[in-house]
Structure formats: C-alpha cells, structure tokens
C-alpha angles and dihedrals in degrees: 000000000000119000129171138197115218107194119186132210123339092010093108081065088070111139085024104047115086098320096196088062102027102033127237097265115104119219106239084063088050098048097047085055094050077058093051093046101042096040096171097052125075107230107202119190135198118176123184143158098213115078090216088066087045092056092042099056094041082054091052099033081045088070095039115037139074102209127007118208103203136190107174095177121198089354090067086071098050105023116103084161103062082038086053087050111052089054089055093055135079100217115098112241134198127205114233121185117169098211125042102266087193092069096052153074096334089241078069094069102063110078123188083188112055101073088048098054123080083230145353125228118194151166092011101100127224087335080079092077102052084046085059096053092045093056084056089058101051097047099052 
C-alpha cells in the first residue's frame, strides 16, 4: 500500500515554528518514525510553500496512491484550487491539521478542503497523521 503525506506552508518549520502550537517535534524525525511504524507501506512525502506544487503533487500522488494524508496549512483556508482538486481526483484524501483550527483565529474556521476530503483530523497533533494512515489501512 502506498500512502503519502502532502504537508503546505510552514510545515517544513516543524520543531522551530511556534512550539507551543506545533510541537517541538520536527517532522523528518517523525516521519522516519510513521516508516518505522508502518513497515509494509511505502510512505512517500512532498512539502512546499507555493499552492501550485501542492496541486501538482496531489495531481501526481492522486494516480499513484492509494490514500493522501494532506495538511494544507494556511492554504486550507484560501485554495479553491487544491479543494478543486481533490474532488477531481480518485485517491481518497484525509484533512490533517496539527492544532484545532476550530479554536482559533475565526479565518481558521472556514476549510476548501474538508468536503472534499473523505475525513478531517484535527487538534491531535502529529498523532493526526498516524490516525490518518491508519484510516487507509482499515479501509483497504
């Protein structure tokens, strides 16, 4: 099973960014950690700061994947376009945001994403996106 984690602007500040929100893990140590975890799957990963990329790889990842875990960060609140494209492609993808958007800034609040997505994954830190994964194995 391939799965792979799509993570938006500011994510590659993980560890460094606002610790008491985002934790002070960063996320190569905590990918390396999801392989470890899920030995049998191949975890692929793509991070950028620019929407057009995003799109891109949820085009490409949405051919060859069998389940996308995506955070698309502030991008989730402003991009019709990676909302757009999740609808357009076949690969299942869940929302994964590392703080509780809901108890934040209001702007937080709205999502282009979310009704697109087969799920949404929130508040839980990193431990969202192992929850995620863990979605795409029980449903195969």
């Amino acid at each position: 099973m391939k799965i792979a984690i799509i993570n938006g602007p500011n994510l590659n500040l993980l560890g460094q960014r606002e610790p008491g929100i985002y934790g002070s893990q960063g996320f190569d140590s905590f990918l390396e950690a999801m392989r470890a975890r899920f030995p049998d799957l191949t975890i692929q990963y793509f991070q950028s700061n620019v929407e057009g990329e995003l799109v891109n790889a949820l085009q490409r990842f949405g051919n060859e994947a069998d389940g996308i875990v995506l955070n698309p960060a502030a991008y989730t609140h402003t991009s019709v376009a990676i909302g757009d494209c999740i609808a357009a492609i076949k690969t299942p993808v869940v929302e994964v945001h590392i703080s509780n958007v809901h108890a934040r800034e209001d702007f937080r609040k709205l999502s282009h994403v979310s009704a697109k997505a087969a799920g949404t994954i929130c508040g839980l830190g990193l431990d969202g996106y192992r929850l995620a994964i863990e979605y795409f194995i029980n449903r195969s």
